[in-house]
C-alpha positions in Angstrom: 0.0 0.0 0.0 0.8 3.3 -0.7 2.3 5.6 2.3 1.0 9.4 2.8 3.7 11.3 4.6 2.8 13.7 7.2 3.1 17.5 5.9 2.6 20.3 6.7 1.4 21.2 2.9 -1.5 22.5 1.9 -3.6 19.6 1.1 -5.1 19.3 -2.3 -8.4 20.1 -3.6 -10.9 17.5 -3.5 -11.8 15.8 -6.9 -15.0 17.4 -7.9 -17.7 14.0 -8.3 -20.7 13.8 -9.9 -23.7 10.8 -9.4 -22.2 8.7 -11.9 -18.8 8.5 -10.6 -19.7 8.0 -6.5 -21.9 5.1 -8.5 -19.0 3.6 -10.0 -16.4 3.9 -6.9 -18.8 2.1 -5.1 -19.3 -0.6 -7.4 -15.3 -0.7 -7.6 -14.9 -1.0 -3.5 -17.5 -3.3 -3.6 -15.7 -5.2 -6.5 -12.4 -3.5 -7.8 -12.5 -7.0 -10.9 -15.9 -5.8 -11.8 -15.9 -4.8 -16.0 -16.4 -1.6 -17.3 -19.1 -3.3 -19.1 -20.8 -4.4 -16.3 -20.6 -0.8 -14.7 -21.9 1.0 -17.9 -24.7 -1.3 -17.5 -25.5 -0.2 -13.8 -24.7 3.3 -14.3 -26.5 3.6 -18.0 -23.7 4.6 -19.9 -21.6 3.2 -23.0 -18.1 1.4 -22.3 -16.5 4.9 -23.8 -17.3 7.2 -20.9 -16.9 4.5 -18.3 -13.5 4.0 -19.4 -12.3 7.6 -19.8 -13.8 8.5 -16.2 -12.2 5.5 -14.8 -8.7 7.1 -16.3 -10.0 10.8 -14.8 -10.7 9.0 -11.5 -7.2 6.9 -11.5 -5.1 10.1 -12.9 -6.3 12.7 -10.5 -5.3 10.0 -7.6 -8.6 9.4 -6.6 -8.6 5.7 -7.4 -4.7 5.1 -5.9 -4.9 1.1 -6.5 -6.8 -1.6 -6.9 -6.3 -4.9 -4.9 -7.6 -8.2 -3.2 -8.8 -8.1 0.3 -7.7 -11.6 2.0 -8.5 -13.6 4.6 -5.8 -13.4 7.8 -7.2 -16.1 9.6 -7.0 -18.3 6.4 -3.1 -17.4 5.9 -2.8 -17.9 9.5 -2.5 -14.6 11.0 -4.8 -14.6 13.5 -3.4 -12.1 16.3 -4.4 -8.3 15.5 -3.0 -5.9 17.8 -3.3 -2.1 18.1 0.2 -0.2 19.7 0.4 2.8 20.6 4.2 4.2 20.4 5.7 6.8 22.3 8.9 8.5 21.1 11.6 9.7 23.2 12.9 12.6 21.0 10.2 15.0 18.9 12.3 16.0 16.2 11.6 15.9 12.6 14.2 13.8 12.0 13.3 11.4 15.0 10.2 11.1 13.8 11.4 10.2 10.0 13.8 8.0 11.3 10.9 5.8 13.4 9.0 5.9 9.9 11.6 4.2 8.2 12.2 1.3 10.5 8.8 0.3 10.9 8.0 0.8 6.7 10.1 -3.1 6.6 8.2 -4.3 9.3 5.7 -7.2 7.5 3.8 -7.0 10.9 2.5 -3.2 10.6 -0.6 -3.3 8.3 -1.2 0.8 9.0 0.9 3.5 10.8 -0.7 6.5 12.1 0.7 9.6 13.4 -2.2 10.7 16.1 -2.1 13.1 18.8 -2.2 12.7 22.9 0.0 10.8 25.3 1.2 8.8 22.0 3.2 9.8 18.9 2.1 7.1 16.6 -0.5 4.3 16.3 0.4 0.9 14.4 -1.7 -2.0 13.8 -0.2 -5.3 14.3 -1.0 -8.4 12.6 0.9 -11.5 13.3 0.4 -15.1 13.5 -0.1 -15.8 17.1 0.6 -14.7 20.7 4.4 -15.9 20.6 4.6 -14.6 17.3 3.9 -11.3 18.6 6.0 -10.9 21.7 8.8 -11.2 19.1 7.9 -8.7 17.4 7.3 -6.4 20.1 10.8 -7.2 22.1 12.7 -8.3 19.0 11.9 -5.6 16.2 9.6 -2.7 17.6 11.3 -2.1 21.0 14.9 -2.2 19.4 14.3 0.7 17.3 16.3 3.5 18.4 14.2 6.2 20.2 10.9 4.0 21.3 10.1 5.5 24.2 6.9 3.5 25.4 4.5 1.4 23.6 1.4 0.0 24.6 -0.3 -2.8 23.2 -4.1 -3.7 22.8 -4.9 -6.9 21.3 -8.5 -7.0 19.3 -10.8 -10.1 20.7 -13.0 -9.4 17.6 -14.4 -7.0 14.1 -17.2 -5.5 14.9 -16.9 -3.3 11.5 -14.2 -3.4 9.2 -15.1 -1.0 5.7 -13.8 1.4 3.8 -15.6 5.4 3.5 -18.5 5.7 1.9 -18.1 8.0 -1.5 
């Protein structure tokens, strides 16, 4: 998955949508393999404008990828946890530094810089209990600057979606 960096730059403009388009990003999050026959079908309109909205949509960065949604506990990950890291050191360059060691990590499925007692908020997937206590002592503790992190472990998904266009 892509990474946004935090800035301090102006954020852009939102992408000006019409009906047709929220109809078709929501038949893509519902099913990014669907055809762009089968949406100018839904939406009532030829393959032509489907198509070149689709490019519009992808080249103005509103559609940033398309991809499969699996099944952890199928692959055998079946452990989420949510940590919440503490820094040290508030510098800039502390701060990019953290970034950069946990962008290898295979464990971290999302990083968020957030606001409070704690710098940044990670969630965790691994395979098991054991499986996660290395990660915690053996990767996320060692990286330079940690100050504190504090784990919560999820006992179930109550809602898991992504925003409504």
């Amino acid at each position: 998955m892509p990474v946004n960096k935090v800035s301090k730059e102006r954020l852009p403009e939102p992408v000006k949508l019409d009906g047709k388009d929220r109809e078709m990003l929501k038949m893509l999050q519902a099913n990014a393999r669907i055809t762009v026959k089968e949406i100018a079908g839904a939406i009532h309109l030829s393959t032509t404008p489907v198509h070149e909205r689709l490019k519009r949509l992808e080249q103005s960065g509103v559609i940033t990828h398309y991809t499969a949604i699996l099944d952890a506990n199928k692959l055998g990950k079946k452990l989420m946890a949510i940590c919440y890291v503490s820094l040290k050191e508030h510098s800039k360059i502390a701060g990019s530094k953290f970034i950069k060691s946990i962008l290898s990590m295979a464990e971290i499925l999302e990083c968020y810089s957030i606001s409070g007692e704690f710098d940044f908020l990670l969630k965790v997937l691994t395979e098991d209990m054991e499986a996660y206590y290395d990660f915690h002592v053996n990767k996320l503790s060692q990286i330079d600057n940690v100050g504190h992190v504090q784990s919560t472990f999820v006992m179930g998904v109550v809602k898991q979606v992504q925003f409504q266009v």
